[in-house]
N, C-alpha and C positions, 0 to 999 in steps of 0.2 A: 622705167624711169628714164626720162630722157637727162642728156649731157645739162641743161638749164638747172633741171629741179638739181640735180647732182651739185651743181654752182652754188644755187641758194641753198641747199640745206646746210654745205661747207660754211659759208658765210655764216648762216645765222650761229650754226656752234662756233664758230671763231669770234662772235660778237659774243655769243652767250658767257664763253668761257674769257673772254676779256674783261663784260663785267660782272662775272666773278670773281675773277684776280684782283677789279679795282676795288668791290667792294669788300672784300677778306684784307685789301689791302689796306684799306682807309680804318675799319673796324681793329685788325691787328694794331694796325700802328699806332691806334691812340690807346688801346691798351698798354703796349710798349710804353712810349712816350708818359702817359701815368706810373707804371712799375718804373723808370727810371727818375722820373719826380719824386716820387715815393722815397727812394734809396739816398735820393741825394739828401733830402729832408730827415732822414735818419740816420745818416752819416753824420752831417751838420749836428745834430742831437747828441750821437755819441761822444763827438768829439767836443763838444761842449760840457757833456759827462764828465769825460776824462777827466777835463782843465778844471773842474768844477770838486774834485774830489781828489786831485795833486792838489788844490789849494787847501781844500778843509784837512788833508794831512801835514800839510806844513802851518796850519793853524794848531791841530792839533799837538805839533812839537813842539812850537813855541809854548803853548798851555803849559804842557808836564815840563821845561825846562823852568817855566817861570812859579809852578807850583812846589817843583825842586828847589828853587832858591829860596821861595818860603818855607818851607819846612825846615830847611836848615839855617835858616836866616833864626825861623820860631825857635829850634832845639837850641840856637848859644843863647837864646833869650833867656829861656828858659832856663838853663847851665848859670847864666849869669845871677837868673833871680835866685836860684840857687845857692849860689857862693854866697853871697849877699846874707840870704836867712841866716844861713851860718855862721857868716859872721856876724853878723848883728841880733842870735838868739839873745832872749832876756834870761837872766840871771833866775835859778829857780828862789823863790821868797822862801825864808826861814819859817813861815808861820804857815808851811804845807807841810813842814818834816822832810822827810824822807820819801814820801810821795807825792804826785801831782796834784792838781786837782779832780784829774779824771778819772785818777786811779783808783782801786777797791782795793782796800785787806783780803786776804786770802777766804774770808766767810762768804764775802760778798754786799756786806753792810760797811758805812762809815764808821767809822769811830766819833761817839756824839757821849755830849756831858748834860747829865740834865742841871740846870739851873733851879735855884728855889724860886719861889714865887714872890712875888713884889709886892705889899698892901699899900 
């Protein structure tokens, strides 16, 4: 081989290997360039996350404070409707006796009068 072919063979692996740099370059990079689209659009997402669920726990606090104040808002209601029955139970009636009307003698039957019959 003379000094010429020795030139051109150089040459052409320097063209060869050039574009294969540009084309590994061009292919990597838009790889690249996508994995970094990618990250940003899932960072953006995360952090959207976040704010999105700092928000539903301070909804959620509000909730159980304001379900707090109903319940104890309900229990004097209730305390009140209470007093109230109390004070204002009715009188037991003399024509029950000594029991209510819910109550049983110890048998488990009422106490009943038979009446005569009427013609």
């Amino acid at each position: 081989m003379d000094a010429q072919q020795w030139i051109v063979a150089a040459l052409a692996l320097l063209i060869g290997a050039g574009g294969a740099w540009g084309g590994a370059s061009w292919w990597f990079g838009r790889k690249l360039k996508d994995a970094a689209t990618n990250k940003e659009r899932l960072d953006a997402a995360r952090h959207l996350a976040s704010q999105q669920a700092a928000q539903a726990r301070k909804q959620i606090e509000m909730l159980q404070q304001e379900m707090a104040e109903m319940r104890l808002a309900a229990q004097r209601r209730s305390q009140r409707a209470e007093a109230q029955a109390h004070a204002s139970a009715p009188a037991p009636l003399p024509i029950f006796g000594a029991t209510g009307p819910g109550e049983l003698p110890g048998d488990g039957f009422p106490q009943t009068q038979i009446l005569p019959r009427k013609r």
